[in-house]
Structures are given as structure tokens and as C-alpha cells.
GUGU-935364 format. One record per residue (C-alpha): residue in one letter; x, y, z. Coordinates in steps of 0.5 Angstrom, whole numbers. Each point is the difference from the previous one (the first is absolute). Layout:
N
r:A&east:X&north:Y&up:Z
...
This chain:
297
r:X&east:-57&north:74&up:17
r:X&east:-2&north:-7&up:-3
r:X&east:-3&north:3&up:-7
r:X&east:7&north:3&up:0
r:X&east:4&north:-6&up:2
r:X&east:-4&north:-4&up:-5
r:X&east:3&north:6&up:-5
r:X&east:7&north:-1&up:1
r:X&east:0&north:-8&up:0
r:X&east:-5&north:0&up:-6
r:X&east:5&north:6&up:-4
r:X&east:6&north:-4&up:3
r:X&east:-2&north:-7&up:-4
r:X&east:-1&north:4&up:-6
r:X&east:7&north:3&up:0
r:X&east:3&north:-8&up:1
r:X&east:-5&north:-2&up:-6
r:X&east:3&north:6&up:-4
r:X&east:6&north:-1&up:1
r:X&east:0&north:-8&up:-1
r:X&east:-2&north:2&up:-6
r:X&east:5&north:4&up:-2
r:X&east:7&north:-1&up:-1
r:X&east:3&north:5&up:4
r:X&east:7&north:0&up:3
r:X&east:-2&north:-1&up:7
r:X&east:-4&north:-6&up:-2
r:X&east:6&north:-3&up:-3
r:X&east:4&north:0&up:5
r:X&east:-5&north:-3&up:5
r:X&east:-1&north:-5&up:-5
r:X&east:7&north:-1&up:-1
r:X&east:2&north:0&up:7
r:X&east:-5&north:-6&up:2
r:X&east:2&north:-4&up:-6
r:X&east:8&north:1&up:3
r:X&east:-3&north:-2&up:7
r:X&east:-3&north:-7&up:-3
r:X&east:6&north:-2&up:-4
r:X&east:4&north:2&up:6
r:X&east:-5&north:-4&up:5
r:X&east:1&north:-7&up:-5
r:X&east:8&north:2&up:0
r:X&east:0&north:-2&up:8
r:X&east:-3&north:-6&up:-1
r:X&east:5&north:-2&up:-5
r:X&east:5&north:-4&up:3
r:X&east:8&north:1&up:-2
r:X&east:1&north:0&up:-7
r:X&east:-7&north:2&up:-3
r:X&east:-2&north:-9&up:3
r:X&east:-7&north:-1&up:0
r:X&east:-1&north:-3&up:7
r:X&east:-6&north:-2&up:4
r:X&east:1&north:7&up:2
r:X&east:-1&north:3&up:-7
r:X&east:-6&north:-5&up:-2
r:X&east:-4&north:1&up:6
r:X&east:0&north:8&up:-2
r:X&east:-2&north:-1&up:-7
r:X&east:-5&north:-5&up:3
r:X&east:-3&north:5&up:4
r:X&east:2&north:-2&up:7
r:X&east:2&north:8&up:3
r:X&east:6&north:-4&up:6
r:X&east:7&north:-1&up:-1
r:X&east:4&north:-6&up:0
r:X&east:2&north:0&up:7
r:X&east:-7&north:1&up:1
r:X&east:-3&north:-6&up:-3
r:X&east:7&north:-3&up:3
r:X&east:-3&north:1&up:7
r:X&east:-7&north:-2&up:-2
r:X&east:2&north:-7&up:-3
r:X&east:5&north:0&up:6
r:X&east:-6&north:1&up:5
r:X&east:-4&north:-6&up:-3
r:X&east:6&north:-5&up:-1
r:X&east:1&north:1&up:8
r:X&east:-7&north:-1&up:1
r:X&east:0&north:-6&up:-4
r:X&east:6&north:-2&up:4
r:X&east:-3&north:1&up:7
r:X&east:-6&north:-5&up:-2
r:X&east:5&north:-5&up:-3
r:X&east:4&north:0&up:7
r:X&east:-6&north:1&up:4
r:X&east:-6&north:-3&up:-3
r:X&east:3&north:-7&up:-4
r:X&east:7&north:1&up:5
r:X&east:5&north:0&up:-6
r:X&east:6&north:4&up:0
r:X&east:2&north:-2&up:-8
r:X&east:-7&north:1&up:-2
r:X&east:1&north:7&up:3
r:X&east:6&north:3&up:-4
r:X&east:-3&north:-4&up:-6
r:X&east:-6&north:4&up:1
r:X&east:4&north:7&up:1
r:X&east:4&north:-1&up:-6
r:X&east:-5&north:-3&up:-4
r:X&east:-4&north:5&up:1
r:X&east:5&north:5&up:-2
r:X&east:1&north:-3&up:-7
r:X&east:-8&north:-2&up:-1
r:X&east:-1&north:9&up:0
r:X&east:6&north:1&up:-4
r:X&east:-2&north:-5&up:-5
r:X&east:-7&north:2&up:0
r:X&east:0&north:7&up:-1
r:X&east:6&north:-2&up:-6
r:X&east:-8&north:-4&up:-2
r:X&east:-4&north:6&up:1
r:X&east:5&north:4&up:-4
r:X&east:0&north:-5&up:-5
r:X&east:-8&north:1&up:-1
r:X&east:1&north:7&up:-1
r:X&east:4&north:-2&up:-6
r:X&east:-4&north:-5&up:-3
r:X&east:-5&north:5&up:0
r:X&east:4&north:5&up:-3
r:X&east:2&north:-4&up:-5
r:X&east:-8&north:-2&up:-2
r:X&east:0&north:8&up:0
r:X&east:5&north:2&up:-4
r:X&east:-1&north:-4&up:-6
r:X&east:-7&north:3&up:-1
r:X&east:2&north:7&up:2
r:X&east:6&north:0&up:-5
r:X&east:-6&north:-1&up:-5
r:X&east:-3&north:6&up:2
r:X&east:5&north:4&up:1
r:X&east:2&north:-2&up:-8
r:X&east:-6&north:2&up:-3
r:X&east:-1&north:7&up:4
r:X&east:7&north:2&up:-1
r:X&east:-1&north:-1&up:-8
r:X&east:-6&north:4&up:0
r:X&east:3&north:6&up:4
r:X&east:7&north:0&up:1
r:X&east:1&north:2&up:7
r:X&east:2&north:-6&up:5
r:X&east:-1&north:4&up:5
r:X&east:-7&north:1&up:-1
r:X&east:-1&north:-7&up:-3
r:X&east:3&north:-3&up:6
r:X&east:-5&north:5&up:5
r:X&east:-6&north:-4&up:-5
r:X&east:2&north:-6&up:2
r:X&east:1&north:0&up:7
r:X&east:-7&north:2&up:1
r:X&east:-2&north:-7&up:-4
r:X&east:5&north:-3&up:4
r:X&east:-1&north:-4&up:7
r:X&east:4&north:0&up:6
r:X&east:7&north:-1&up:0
r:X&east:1&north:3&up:-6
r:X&east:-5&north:5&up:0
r:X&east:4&north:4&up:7
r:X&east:7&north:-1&up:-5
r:X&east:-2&north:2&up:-7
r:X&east:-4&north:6&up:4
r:X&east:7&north:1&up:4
r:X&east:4&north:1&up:-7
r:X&east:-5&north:6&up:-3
r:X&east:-1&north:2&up:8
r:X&east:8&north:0&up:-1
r:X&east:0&north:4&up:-6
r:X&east:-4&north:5&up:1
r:X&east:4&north:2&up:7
r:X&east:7&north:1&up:-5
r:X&east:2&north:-7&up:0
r:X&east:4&north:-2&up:-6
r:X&east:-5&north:-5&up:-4
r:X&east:6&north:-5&up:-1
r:X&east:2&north:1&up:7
r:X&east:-8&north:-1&up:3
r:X&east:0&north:-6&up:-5
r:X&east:7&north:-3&up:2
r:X&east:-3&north:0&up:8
r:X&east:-6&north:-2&up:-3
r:X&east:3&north:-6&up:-2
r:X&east:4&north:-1&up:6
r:X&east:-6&north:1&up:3
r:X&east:-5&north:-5&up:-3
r:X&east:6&north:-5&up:0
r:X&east:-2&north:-4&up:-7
r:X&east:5&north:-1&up:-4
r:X&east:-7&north:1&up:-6
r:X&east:0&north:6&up:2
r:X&east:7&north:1&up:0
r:X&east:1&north:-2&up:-7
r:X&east:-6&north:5&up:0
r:X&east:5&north:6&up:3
r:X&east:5&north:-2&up:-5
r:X&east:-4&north:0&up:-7
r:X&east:-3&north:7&up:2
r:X&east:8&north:3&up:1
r:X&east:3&north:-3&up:-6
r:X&east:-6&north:2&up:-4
r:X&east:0&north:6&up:2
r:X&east:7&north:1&up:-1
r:X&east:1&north:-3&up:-6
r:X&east:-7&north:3&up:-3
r:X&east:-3&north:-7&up:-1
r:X&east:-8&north:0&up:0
r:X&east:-1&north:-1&up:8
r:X&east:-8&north:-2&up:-2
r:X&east:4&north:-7&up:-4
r:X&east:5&north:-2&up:6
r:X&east:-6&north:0&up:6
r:X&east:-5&north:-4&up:-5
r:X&east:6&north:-5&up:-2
r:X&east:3&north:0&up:8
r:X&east:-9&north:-1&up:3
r:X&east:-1&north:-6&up:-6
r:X&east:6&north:-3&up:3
r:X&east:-2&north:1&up:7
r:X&east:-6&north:-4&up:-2
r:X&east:4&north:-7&up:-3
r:X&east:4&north:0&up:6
r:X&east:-6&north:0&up:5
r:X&east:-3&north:-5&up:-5
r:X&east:5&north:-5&up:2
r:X&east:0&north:1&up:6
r:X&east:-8&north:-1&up:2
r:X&east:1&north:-6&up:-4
r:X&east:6&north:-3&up:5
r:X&east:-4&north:3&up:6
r:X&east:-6&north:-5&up:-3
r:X&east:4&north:-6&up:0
r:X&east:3&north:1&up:7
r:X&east:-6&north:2&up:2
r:X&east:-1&north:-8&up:3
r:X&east:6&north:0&up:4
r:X&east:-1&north:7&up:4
r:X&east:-7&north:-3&up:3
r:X&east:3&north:-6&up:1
r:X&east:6&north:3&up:4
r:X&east:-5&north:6&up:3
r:X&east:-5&north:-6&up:3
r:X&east:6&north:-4&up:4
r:X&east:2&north:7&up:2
r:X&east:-7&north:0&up:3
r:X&east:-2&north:-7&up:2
r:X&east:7&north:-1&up:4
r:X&east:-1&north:5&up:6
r:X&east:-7&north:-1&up:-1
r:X&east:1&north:-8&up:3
r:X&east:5&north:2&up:4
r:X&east:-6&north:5&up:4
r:X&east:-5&north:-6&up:0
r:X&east:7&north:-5&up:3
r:X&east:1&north:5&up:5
r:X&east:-7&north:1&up:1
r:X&east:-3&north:-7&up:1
r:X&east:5&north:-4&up:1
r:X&east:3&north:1&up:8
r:X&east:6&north:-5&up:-1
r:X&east:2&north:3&up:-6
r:X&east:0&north:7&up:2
r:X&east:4&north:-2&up:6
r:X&east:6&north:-4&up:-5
r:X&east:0&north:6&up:-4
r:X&east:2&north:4&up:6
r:X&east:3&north:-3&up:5
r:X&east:4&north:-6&up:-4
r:X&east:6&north:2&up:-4
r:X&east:-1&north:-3&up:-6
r:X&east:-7&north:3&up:0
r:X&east:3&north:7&up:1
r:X&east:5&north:-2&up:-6
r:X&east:-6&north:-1&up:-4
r:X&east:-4&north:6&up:2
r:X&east:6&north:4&up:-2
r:X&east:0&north:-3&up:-8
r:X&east:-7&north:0&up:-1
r:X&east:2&north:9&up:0
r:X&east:6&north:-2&up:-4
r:X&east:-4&north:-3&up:-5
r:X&east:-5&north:3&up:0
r:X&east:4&north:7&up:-1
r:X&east:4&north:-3&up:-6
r:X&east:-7&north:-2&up:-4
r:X&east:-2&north:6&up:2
r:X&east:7&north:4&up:-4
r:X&east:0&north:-6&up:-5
r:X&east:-7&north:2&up:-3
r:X&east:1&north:7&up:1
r:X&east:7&north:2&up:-2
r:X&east:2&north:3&up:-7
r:X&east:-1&north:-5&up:-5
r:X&east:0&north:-1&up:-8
r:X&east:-6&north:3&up:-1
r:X&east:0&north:6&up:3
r:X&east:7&north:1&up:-3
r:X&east:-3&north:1&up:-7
């Protein structure tokens, strides 16, 4: 019964191979049905009007919960920060700043993730264009030159060019792949990307020019902008080691000065200074981490 069993596993996986090899109507439908299922699944985290929100960012950052999941996570944190707030230092003001900025601080810090995974992009798409332009000169086929590229490309944006030819292949229209491609990786190069490949290939112009020109583009861009980040480079430190001596001094008062700590709790003007030093703390954060000139070139 165990040779037997082995048999039919082993004819079982050659079948799965053959027909992974093969294009076959039943194989295209398997594929075009998960590909309908992804899309489907990325369209539920959208909210109304196709924004993208912090629902949205945390899908394309991996993160496989919905928002009013993160909602009650962040919430459990924030009544907790609160509780010590109110139990701990005895600072019902303290409490609700807690709560609420502990809400904003998550918010804002998958905003900062997401921007991350952009600028990784960024430094991606310029190289990738690149190669996709020499390949594409040589052989003529997107499709195949964008297959070659994925897999000399690192994450993020290997998974999404895999998912264009994966797409394709399924019976996806490769602008309509390309589009949600663009939609995807959230880059307004490789949006100019999408848009130079469509009117080429509508007007007949060489597609191979239009990728070299949009990549030598790219690359002056993100030029510019390590420059700019070199020379504000200074100031990030010096607002990075306020953020990290404040708290730190707050700890050794608390620690090593008794009448200090009993100011800072029981007096009112102690709480009120206590409640500032989260505010300030959080403002310096969003001031140093928000969208700037920079990352706007």
C-alpha cells in the first residue's frame, strides 16, 4: 500500500508539473481566478473613491489586517499608555495626550513606512528602466524583457514586475496589468513609465527610446535629491538626539530625584509640564518625519 501510495503522489506531482508547463485552458483559468482574487482583495482595503489610506498602505506593506483591526490594536496600546498615565504619574491630561497621541504617532508611522518603501522604489525604478530598455531593444517582447528584469531586480519591486508577466500570462490585458502595476507601486516615474509604453505602442513610436529617456531622467532626479539629503542630513541628527536626550533626562529625574518625581506627580504644574514634554516630543517627531521638499522631487 506504501509503494502504491508513493506511485500516485509521485504520478500526481508530475501531472501538476506538466500542466504548469503547459498553457492549457484549465490552467488559465486557475490563474486568472487568483489574479481576480488579489485585485479583489487590494480593492477591500481601499477606501471610498480608490484613496489610499493607512488601510491601503499597511496591505501594500505587507501587513495581512484590516484597518479597524490595526484601529483596535493601536487603541489597546493607547489605553494602556493611559492607564499607567492615570495610575502610574496620576495625570489624567497626561492620559488622554497619551491616548490620542498614540493614535496620530501609528498613523503617522506607517505613513513613514510607506514612504520608505517608495523611496526604495524610486532607487529601483531607475536601474530597472534601464535594463528593461536594453532588453526590450534586443528582443522586442515586454512581456519577456519585463520577466528578465524581475529576477535581477530586489524587493519591492521584483514581487510587482513578477505580478505584471504573472497577470499577463493569466489573460490580463498587459496595459490593464501595467496600469494596476502603476496603481500599485504608487510612483508617479513608473507611472510616466506606464504612460510612455501606452502612447508608444499606440502611436508606433520606438518604446525601447521612450523607457532609455524616462530611466536617464529618474537618475538626474534622485541626484538632486541625495544632494538635498546630504545637506539636511545635520539638522535630522540634531532633532533625532533631542528627541532621544529629553525622555532619557526625564527617566534619570524620575529615577534619582525623589522631590522631583513627587512635583512631577502630585503638583499641577508638574502634570502640566509632564503633558507638554509628549507634545513636544510628538510634534518634533512629525516635524522631522513628514513629507518634505525632498522626498517631493
Amino acid at each position: 500500500m506504501l509503494g502504491v501510495a508513493c506511485a500516485l503522489i509521485a504520478a500526481a506531482a508530475l501531472a501538476w508539473h506538466i500542466a504548469l508547463k503547459k498553457e492549457n485552458p484549465v490552467v488559465s483559468g486557475v490563474r486568472g481566478l487568483l489574479a481576480r482574487a488579489e485585485a479583489e482583495s487590494e480593492a477591500m482595503f481601499l477606501a471610498p473613491g480608490g484613496k489610499k489610506d493607512t488601510g491601503w498602505k499597511l496591505h501594500r506593506l505587507g501587513v495581512r489586517i484590516g484597518y479597524r483591526t490595526f484601529l483596535f490594536l493601536v487603541g489597546a496600546v493607547g489605553v494602556f499608555l493611559a492607564a499607567v498615565s492615570l495610575i502610574v504619574l496620576k495625570n489624567p491630561f497626561l492620559a488622554v495626550i497619551s491616548f490620542v497621541l498614540t493614535l496620530a504617532f501609528a498613523h503617522g508611522q506607517v505613513d513613514v513606512l510607506y514612504r520608505k518603501r517608495k523611496a526604495v522604489i524610486d532607487e529601483q525604478a531607475e536601474v530597472a528602466l534601464q535594463m528593461l530598455a536594453g532588453l526590450y531593444q534586443v528582443t522586442g517582447d515586454l512581456v519577456d524583457s519585463l520577466r528578465k528584469v524581475s529576477q535581477g531586480t530586489a524587493s519591492p519591486l521584483k514581487e510587482e514586475l513578477q505580478r505584471v508577466v504573472t497577470e499577463y500570462n493569466a489573460g490580463k490585458d498587459l496595459g490593464a496589468a501595467l496600469r494596476d502595476f502603476a496603481e500599485r507601486a504608487d510612483n508617479r516615474d513608473i507611472e510616466l513609465f506606464v504612460q510612455g509604453v501606452s502612447l508608444s505602442e499606440h502611436y508606433g513610436t520606438d518604446t525601447s527610446q521612450v523607457i532609455k529617456h524616462i530611466a536617464e531622467t529618474i537618475r538626474n532626479r534622485l541626484l538632486l535629491r541625495d544632494e538635498l539629503k546630504a545637506e539636511t542630513r545635520g539638522q535630522s541628527m540634531t532633532i533625532n538626539l533631542f528627541l532621544f536626550l529629553v525622555p532619557l533626562a526625564a527617566a534619570a529625574i524620575w529615577v534619582f530625584s525623589p522631590t522631583s518625581r513627587e512635583v512631577l506627580t502630585e503638583s499641577l504644574a508638574g502634570k502640566v509640564v509632564l503633558s507638554a514634554v509628549a507634545v513636544v516630543e510628538y510634534v518634533a517627531w512629525y516635524l522631522t518625519r513628514r513629507k518634505g521638499v525632498v522626498e517631493e522631487l
